[in-house]
C-alpha positions as CSV (number, residue, x, y, z in Angstrom):
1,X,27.0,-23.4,-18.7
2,X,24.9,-23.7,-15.7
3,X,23.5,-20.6,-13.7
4,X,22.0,-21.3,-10.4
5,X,19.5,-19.4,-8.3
6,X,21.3,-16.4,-5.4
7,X,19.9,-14.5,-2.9
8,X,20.4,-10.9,-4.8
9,X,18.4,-12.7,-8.2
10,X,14.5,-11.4,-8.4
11,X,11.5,-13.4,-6.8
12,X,10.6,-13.7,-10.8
13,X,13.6,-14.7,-11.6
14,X,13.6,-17.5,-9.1
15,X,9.9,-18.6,-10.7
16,X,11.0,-18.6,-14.3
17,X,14.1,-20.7,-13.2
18,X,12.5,-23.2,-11.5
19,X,9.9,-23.3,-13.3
20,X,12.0,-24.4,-16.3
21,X,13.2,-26.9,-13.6
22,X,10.3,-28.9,-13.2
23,X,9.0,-28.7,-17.1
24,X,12.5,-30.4,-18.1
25,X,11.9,-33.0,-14.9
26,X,9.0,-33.8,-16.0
27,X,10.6,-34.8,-20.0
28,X,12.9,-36.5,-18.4
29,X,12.4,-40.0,-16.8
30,X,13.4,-41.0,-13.4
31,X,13.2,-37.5,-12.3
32,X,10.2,-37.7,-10.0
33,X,12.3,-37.2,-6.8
34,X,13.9,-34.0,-8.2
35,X,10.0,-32.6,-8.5
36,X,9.4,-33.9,-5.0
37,X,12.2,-32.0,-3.5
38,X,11.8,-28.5,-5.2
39,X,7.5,-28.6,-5.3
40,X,6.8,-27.5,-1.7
41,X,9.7,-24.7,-1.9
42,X,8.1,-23.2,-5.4
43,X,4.4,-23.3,-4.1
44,X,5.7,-21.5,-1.2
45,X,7.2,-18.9,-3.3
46,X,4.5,-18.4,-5.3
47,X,2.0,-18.3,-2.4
48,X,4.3,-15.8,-1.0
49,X,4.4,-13.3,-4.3
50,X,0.3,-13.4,-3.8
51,X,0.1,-12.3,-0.9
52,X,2.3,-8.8,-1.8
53,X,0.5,-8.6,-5.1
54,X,-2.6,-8.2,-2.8
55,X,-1.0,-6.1,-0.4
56,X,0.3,-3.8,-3.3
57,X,-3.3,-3.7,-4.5
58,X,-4.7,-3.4,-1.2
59,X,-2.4,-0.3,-0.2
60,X,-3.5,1.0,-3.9
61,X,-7.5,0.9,-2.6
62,X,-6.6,2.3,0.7
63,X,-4.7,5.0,-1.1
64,X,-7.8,5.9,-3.6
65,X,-9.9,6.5,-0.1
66,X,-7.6,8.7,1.2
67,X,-7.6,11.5,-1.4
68,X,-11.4,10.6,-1.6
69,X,-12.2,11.7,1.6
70,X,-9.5,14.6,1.6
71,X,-11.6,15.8,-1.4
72,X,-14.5,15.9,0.6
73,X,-13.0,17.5,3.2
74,X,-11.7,20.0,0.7
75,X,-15.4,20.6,-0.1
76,X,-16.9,20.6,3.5
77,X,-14.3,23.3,4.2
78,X,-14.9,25.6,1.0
79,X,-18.8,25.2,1.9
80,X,-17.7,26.6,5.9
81,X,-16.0,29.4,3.6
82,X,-19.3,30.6,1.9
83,X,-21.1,30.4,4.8
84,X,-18.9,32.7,6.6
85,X,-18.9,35.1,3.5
86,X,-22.8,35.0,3.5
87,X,-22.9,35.8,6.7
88,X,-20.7,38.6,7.0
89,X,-22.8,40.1,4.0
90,X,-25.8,40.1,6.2
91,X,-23.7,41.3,9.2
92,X,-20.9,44.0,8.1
93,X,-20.0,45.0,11.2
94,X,-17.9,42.6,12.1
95,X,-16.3,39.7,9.3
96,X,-16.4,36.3,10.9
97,X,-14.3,34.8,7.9
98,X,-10.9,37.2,9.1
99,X,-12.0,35.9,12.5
100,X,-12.2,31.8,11.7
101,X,-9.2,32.7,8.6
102,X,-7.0,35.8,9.0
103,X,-5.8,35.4,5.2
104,X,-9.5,34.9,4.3
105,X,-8.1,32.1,2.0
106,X,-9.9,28.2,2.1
107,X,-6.8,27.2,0.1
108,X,-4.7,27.1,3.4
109,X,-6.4,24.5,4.4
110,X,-7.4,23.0,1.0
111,X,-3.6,23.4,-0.6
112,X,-1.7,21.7,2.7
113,X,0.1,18.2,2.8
114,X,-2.8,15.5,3.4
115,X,-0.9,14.8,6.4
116,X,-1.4,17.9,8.3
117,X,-5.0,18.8,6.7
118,X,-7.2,16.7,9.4
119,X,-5.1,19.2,12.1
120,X,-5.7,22.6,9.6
121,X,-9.7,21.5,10.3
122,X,-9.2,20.9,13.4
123,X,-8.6,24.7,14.3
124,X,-10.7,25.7,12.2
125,X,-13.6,23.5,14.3
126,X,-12.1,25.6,17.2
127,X,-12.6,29.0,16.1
128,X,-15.8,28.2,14.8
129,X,-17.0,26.4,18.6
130,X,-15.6,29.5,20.4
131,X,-17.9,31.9,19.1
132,X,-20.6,29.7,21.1
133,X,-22.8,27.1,20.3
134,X,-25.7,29.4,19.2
135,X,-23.8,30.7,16.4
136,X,-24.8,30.3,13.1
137,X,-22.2,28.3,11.7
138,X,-22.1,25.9,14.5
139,X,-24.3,24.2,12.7
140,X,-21.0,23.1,10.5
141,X,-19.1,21.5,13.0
142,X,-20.4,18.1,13.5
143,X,-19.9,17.9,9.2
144,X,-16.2,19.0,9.9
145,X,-15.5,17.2,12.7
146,X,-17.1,13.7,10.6
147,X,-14.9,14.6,7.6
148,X,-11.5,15.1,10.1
149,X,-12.4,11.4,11.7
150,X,-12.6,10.2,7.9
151,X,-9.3,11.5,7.0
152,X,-7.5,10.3,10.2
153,X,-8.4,7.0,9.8
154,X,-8.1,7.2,6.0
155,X,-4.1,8.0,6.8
156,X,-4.1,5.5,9.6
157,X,-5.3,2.2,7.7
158,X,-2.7,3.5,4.6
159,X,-0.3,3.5,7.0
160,X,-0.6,-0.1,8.2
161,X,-1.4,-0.5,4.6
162,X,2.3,0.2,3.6
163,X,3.5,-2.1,6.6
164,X,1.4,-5.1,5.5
165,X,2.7,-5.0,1.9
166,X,6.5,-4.8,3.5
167,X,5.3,-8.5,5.5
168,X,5.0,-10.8,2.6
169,X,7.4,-9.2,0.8
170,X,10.0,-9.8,3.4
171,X,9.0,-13.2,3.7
172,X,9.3,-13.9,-0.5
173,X,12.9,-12.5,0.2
174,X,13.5,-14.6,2.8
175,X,12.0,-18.0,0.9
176,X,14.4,-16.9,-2.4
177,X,17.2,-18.4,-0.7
178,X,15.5,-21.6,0.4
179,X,14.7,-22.5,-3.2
180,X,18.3,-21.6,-4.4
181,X,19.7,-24.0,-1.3
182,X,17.4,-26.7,-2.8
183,X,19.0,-27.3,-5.6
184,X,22.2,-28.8,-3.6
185,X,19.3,-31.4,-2.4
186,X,18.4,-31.8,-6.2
187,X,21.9,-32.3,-6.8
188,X,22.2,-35.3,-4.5
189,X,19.5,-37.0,-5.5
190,X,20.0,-36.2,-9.0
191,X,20.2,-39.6,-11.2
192,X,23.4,-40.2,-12.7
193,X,21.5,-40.8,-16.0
194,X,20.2,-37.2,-16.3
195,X,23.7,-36.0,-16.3
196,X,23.2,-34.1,-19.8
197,X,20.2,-32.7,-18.5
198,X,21.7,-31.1,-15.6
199,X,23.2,-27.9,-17.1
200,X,20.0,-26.9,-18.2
201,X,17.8,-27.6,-15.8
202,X,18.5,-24.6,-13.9
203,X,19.4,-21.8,-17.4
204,X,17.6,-18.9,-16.8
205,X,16.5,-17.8,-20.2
């Protein structure tokens, strides 16, 4: 028995269907109109499942670069770590690493959610620029500060990465039902000759 196309079926279910549509249209003569009718709706669709493929891949990329540059981040802050603990060993009077990191631990910065890393630095860059710009390790900031803008916009572009693969894929959804609707159309203008072939055409195995 015949099973046609709904709303709730799969974008690859849809394909496979129609695609088993046209290959039996095509055996069959006198089905040329049926083709016509259903062609634009299925090209649509499968323009349509590109564009979220690349999406999907492009939110992959954009994905990669974020935990690249929170990697370097990572490093940039363990380096400001040893610099403070090679400074204190020339100074021992008083520890600047307790002063820019109470718990004298980088992995407080380094262990935190990517999210709220960019901020973690971003204190840190405070400390460090309150002891006055002829301090030693001043000389770190402009690196942290560079590595914070790369992680900010890292997040933001995945972000609107995640919101350009929900587009297309809202708009396959939508175009489902307009290739199910067009097989009423088919139906009409089906020729009374390819009455045998009609409970197949649309089988979805």
């Amino acid at each position: 028995m015949a099973q046609l196309l709904y709303e709730k079926q799969s974008t690859k279910v849809h394909l496979n269907a129609t695609q088993r549509h046209i290959r039996l249209c095509k055996r069959t003569t006198g089905t040329e109109d049926a083709i016509t009718a259903i062609e634009p709706f299925y090209q649509a669709l499968i323009e349509k499942q590109k564009a979220t493929e690349d999406a999907g891949l492009n939110r992959k990329m954009v994905r990669d670069d974020v935990y690249h540059f929170d990697n370097i981040l990572d490093d940039e802050v363990i380096s400001c770590y040893e610099d403070c603990k090679k400074h204190d060993k020339k100074d021992q009077d008083r520890s600047v690493l307790l002063q820019l990191s109470p718990d004298g631990k980088y992995t407080t910065i380094t262990k935190t959610r990517l999210t709220d890393e960019p901020d973690k630095v971003g204190q840190l860059v405070s400390r460090i620029g309150a002891r006055g710009a002829d301090h030693p390790l001043n000389s770190i900031v402009e690196v942290l500060n560079a590595g914070i803008e790369n992680c900010r916009t890292g997040l933001s572009t995945y972000n609107q990465s995640i919101t350009d693969e929900k587009q297309p894929r809202l708009k396959k959804i939508l175009s489902r039902p307009t290739c199910a609707t067009n097989t009423n159309l088919i139906t009409s203008i089906w020729p009374e000759n390819l009455a045998n072939v009609m409970p197949t055409a649309f089988s979805l195995f």
